[in-house]
N, C-alpha and C positions, 0 to 999 in steps of 0.2 A: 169111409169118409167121416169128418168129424160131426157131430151135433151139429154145429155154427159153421160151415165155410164160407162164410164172411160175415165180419164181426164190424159194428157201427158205435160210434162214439162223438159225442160233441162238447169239445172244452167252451168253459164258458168266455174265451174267448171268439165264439162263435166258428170253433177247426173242426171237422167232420173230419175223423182218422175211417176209415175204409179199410179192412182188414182183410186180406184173404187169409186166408186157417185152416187150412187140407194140408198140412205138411208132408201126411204117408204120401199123396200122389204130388207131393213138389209141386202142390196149385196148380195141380195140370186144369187146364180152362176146361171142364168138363160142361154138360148143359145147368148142373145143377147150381155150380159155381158161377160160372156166367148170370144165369137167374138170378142170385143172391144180388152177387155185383150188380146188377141193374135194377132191382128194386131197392138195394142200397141208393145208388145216384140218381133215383127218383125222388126218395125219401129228403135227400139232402139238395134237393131241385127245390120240392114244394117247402119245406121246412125255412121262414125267413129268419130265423138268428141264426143260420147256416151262413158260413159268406166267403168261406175257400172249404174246399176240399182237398184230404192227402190220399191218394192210394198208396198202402203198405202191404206189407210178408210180416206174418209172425213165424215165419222159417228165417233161422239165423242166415243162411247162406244163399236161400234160392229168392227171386220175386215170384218169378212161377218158370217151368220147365215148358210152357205152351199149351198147343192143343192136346185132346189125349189121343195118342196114335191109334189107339185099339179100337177109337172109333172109326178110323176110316176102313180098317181092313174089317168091320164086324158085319155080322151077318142082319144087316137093314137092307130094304130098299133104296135105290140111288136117289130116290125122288124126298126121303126121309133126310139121307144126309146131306142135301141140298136144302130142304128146312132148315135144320140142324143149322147149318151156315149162318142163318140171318140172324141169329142169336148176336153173331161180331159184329153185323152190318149197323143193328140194334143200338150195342153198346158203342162202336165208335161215334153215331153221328150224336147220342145223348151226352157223350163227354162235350161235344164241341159246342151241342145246344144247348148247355146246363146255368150260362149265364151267369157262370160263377166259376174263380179262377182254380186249377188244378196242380198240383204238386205229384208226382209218380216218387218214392220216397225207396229207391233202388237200391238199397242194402245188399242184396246177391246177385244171380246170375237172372239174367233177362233173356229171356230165349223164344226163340217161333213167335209164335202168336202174341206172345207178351209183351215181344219189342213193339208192337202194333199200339198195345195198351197203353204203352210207354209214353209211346208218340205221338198218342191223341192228346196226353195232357200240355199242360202249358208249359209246363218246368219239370225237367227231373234235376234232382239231387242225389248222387252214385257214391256210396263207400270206393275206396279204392281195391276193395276184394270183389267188386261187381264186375260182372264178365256181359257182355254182350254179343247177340248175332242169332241169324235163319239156318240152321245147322238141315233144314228138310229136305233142300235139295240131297244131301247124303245117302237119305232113306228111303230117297226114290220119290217124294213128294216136292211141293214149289211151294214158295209161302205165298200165294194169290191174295188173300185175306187181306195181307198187311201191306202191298204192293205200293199202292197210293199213298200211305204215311208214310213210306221209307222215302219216296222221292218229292216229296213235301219239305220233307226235311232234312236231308241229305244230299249233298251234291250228285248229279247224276253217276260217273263213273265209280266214285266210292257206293254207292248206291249195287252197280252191278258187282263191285266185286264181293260186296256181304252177301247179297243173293245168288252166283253163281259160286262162287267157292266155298262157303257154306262152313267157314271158319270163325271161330268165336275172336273177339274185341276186347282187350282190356277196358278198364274204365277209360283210364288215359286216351287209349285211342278210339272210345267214342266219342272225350269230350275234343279230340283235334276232328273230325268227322260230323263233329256240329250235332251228334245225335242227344249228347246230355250239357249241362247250363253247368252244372258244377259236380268238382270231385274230391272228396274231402276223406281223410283218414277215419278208419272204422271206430274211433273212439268218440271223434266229433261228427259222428252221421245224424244220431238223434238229435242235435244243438241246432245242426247244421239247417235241418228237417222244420223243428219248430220255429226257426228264425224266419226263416223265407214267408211260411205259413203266417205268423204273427202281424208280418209287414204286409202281405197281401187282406188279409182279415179287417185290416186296421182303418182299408180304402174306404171309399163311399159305394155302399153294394150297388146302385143307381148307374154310375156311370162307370163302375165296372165290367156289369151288367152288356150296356150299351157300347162301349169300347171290345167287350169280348166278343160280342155280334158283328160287329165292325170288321173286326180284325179275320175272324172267319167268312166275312161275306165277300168282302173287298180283295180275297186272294186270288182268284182266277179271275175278275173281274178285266177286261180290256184297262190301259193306264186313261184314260176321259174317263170313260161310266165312273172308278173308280176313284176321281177325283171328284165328279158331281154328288157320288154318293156320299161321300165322306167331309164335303162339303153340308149334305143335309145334316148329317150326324151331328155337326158339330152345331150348327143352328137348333138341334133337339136338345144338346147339352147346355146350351145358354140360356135353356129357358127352366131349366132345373133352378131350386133351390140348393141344392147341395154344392154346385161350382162356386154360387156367388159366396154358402159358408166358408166355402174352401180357402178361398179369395182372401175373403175377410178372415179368416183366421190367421192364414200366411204372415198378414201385416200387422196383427195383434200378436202375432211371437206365441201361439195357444193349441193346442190340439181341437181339432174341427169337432163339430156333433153334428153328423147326420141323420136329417131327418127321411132320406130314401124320397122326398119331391122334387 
C-alpha cells in the first residue's frame, strides 16, 4: 500500500479534495483506508474554512474496486470480521452527519462497497468511462453494507436487478437509474468536478449546515412529523443572520458575505 492512502487538500476556496491513493489494490476499501477516509472526513467536519467536500481516485480509471475480498475468506475470527464491518457503518453515517455538502468526483469504475460511498454523498459527478454496480453476488458474497443506499436512491426494482444480477452500469445508465446527477465526457470531468464544488462552497456554511440535517432527518420521517419538523427548521433559519444577508444582497445585485450567525 502506498505511504498516503488518502490524501487531504483544501483550496482556498474552502474545497477539501479527499483523495483515495492505493492504486496497486484499486482502492480496495481495506481497514486501513477506511481509517484514513474517516479521519480524513473528520478533519474536514471540524476544520471551518472547509465548506464542501469532494471524494476522489488518483487512479486514472478505478474510484475504488470495493471491499478487499481477501478479507472475508482470511483467517480471523467471525467476531473480528464482524468488527471489521463497523468501519462502513462509521464512515456512511459521518458522511451524512458531516453538515457540510459532498461531491463523490467518479472518474472510473464504482464498484461493491464503493457504490455505497458513492451514495452517501450528495452529488456525484461520473466521466463517461465510469462503470458502475454490486458484482458480489458473483463471488458468492451480497453486498449487505450498501443495502440501504442503494434503495434510498434508487428505485426499488432497478435497485434489485443491480444486486441480484450483479452486472456492471454504464455511466449513462446509472444516470437514467437516478444513481449519479451528472455525466460528462473524460476531458470535462475535472471542470465539471470543480464547478459544482465551487457553487456549493460559495453557499452560507450555516444554513447549509441546517438544510443538510433537514434533508437527512426528514427522509423516513411520517408526511405531518415531517412537515412539523421542517416547519421548525425554517423558523430556526429566520432567525439566522445570514438568510436576511442573503435577502439583502439578492436586491443589491451583490455577492452575499457570510457571517455563519
Amino acid at each position: 500500500m502506498s505511504e498516503q492512502p488518502v490524501l487531504y487538500d483544501v483550496s482556498d476556496d474552502g474545497v477539501a479534495t479527499i483523495t483515495l491513493n492505493d492504486p496497486a489494490t484499486r482502492n480496495a476499501l481495506s481497514a486501513e483506508l477506511l481509517g484514513g477516509l474517516i479521519a480524513a472526513l473528520e478533519r474536514a467536519r471540524a476544520q471551518e474554512a472547509v465548506r464542501c467536500v469532494v471524494l476522489a481516485s488518483s487512479h486514472e480509471t478505478v474510484f475504488s474496486s470495493g471491499a478487499n475480498l481477501g478479507g472475508f475468506a482470511g483467517d480471523v475470527s467471525l467476531v473480528h470480521k464482524h468488527f471489521g464491518s463497523e468501519r462502513f457503518v462509521e464512515l456512511f453515517k459521518l458522511i451524512g452527519d458531516l453538515g457540510k455538502p459532498t461531491v463523490c468526483a467518479a472518474r472510473g469504475h464504482v464498484l461493491a462497497g464503493a457504490l455505497g460511498v458513492a451514495l452517501a454523498c450528495d452529488l456525484i459527478v461520473a466521466s463517461e468511462q465510469a462503470t458502475f454496480g454490486t458484482p458480489e453476488i458473483n463471488v458468492g458474497a451480497f453486498p449487505f453494507m450498501i443495502m440501504a443506499l442503494i434503495y434510498r436512491n434508487v428505485p426499488r426494482k432497478k435497485a434489485n436487478e443491480l444486486l441480484l444480477l450483479g452486472e456492471r452500469w454504464s455511466a449513462a445508465e446509472a444516470l437514467a437509474a437516478g444513481i449519479v446527477n451528472r455525466v460528462v465526457p473524460a476531458e470535462e470531468f475535472d471542470g465539471a468536478v470543480a464547478d459544482w464544488a465551487g457553487k456549493l462552497a460559495s453557499k452560507s456554511p450555516l444554513i447549509m449546515r441546517l438544510g443538510k440535517d433537514a434533508m437527512r432527518r426528514q427522509l423516513d420521517m411520517p408526511l405531518d412529523d415531517a412537515l412539523d419538523y421542517l416547519r421548525a427548521q425554517l423558523t430556526l433559519a429566520l432567525s439566522t443572520d445570514d438568510i436576511v444577508e442573503g435577502v439583502t444582497a439578492f436586491f443589491q445585485k451583490r455577492d452575499p458575505q457570510w457571517t455563519g450567525r
